[in-house]
C-alpha positions as a LaTeX table, in Angstrom:
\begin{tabular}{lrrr}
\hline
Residue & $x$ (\AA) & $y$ (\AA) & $z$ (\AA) \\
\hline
Unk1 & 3.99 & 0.30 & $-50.64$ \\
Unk2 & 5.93 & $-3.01$ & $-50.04$ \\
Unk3 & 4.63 & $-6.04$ & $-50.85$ \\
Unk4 & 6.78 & $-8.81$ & $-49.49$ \\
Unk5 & 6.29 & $-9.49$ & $-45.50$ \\
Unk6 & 10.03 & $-9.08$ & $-44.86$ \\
Unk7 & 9.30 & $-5.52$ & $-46.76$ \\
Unk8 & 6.34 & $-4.85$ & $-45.09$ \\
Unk9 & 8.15 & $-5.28$ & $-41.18$ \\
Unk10 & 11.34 & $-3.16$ & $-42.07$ \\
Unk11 & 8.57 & $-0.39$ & $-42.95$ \\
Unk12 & 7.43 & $-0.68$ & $-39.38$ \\
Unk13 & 10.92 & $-0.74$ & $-37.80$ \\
Unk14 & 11.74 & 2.40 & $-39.82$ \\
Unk15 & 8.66 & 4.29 & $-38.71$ \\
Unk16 & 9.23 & 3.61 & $-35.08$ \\
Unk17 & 13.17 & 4.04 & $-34.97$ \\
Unk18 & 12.67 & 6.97 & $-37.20$ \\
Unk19 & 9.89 & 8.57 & $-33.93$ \\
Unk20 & 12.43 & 7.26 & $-31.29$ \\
Unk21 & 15.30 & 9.57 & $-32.72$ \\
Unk22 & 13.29 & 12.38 & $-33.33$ \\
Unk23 & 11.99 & 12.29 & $-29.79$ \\
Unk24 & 15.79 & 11.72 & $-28.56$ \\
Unk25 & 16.89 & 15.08 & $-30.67$ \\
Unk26 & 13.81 & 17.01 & $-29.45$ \\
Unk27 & 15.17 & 15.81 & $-25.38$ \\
Unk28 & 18.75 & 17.00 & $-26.67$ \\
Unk29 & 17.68 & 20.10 & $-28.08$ \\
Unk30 & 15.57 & 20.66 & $-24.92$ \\
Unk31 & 18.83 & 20.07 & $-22.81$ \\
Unk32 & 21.02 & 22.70 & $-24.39$ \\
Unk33 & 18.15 & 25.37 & $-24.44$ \\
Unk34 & 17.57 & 24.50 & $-20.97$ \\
Unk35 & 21.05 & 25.56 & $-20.07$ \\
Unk36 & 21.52 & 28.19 & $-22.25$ \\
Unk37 & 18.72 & 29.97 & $-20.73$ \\
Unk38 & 20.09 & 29.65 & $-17.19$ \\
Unk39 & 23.22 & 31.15 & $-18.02$ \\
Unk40 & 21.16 & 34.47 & $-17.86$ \\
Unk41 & 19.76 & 33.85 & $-14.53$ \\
Unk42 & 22.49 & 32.27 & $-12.26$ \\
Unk43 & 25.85 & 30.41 & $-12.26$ \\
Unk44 & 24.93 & 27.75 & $-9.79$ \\
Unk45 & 21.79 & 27.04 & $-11.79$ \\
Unk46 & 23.48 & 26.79 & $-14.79$ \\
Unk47 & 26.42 & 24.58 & $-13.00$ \\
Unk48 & 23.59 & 21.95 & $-12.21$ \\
Unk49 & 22.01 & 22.35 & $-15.81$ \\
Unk50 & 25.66 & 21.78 & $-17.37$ \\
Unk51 & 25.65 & 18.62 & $-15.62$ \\
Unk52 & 22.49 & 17.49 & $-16.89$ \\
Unk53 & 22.85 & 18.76 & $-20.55$ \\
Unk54 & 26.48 & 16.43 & $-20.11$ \\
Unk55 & 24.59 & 13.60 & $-18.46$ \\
Unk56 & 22.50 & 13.92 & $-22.09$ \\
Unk57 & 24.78 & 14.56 & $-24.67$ \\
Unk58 & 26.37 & 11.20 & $-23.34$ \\
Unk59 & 23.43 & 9.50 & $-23.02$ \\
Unk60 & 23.00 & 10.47 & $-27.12$ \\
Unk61 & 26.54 & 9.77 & $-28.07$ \\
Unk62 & 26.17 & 6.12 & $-26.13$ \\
Unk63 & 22.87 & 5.26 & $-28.47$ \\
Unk64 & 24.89 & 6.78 & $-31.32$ \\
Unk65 & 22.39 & 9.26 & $-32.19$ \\
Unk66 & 25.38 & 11.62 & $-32.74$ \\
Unk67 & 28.82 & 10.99 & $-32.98$ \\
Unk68 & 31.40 & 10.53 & $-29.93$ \\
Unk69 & 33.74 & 13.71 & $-31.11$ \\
Unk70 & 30.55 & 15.66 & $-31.89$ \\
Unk71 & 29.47 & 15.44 & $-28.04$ \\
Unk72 & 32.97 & 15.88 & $-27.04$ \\
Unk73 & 32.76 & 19.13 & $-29.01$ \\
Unk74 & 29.20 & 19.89 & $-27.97$ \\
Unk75 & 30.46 & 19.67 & $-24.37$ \\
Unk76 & 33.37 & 21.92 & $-24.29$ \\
Unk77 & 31.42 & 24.73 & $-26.11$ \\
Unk78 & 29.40 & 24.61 & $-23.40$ \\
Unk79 & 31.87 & 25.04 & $-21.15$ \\
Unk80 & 33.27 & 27.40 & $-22.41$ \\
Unk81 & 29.97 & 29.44 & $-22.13$ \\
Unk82 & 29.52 & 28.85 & $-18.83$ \\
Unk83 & 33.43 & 31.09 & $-18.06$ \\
\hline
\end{tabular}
């Protein structure tokens, strides 16, 4: 446990930025499911879900949850899935 207050507060921080990522990668995860499911059903669907799963993988790469190239690859796999 820390003892000094300046200890004590970056504790705190930690815990909460450690929930706000997790919850980020759980929405990111979600994303790509999301559109790798809708592959199966249509193309238009999964058109619109692309764009959504892109509008999130930026979002992610903007608060640096994951690295720029890694969304850039994350991206093109996907559309490469959708051909």
């Amino acid at each position: 446990m820390p003892k000094t207050s300046s200890a004590k507060k970056a504790l705190r921080q930690n815990k909460t930025r450690n929930a706000r990522n997790v919850s980020r990668k759980n929405t990111l995860k979600i994303a790509v499911k999301n559109f790798s499911r809708s592959l199966s059903t249509s193309k238009e669907e999964a058109k619109t879900k692309l764009a959504e799963t892109y509008k999130t993988i930026d979002k992610m790469a903007k608060v640096k949850l994951i690295k720029k190239g890694k969304a850039n690859r994350m991206k093109s796999r996907l559309a490469k899935k959708l051909k």
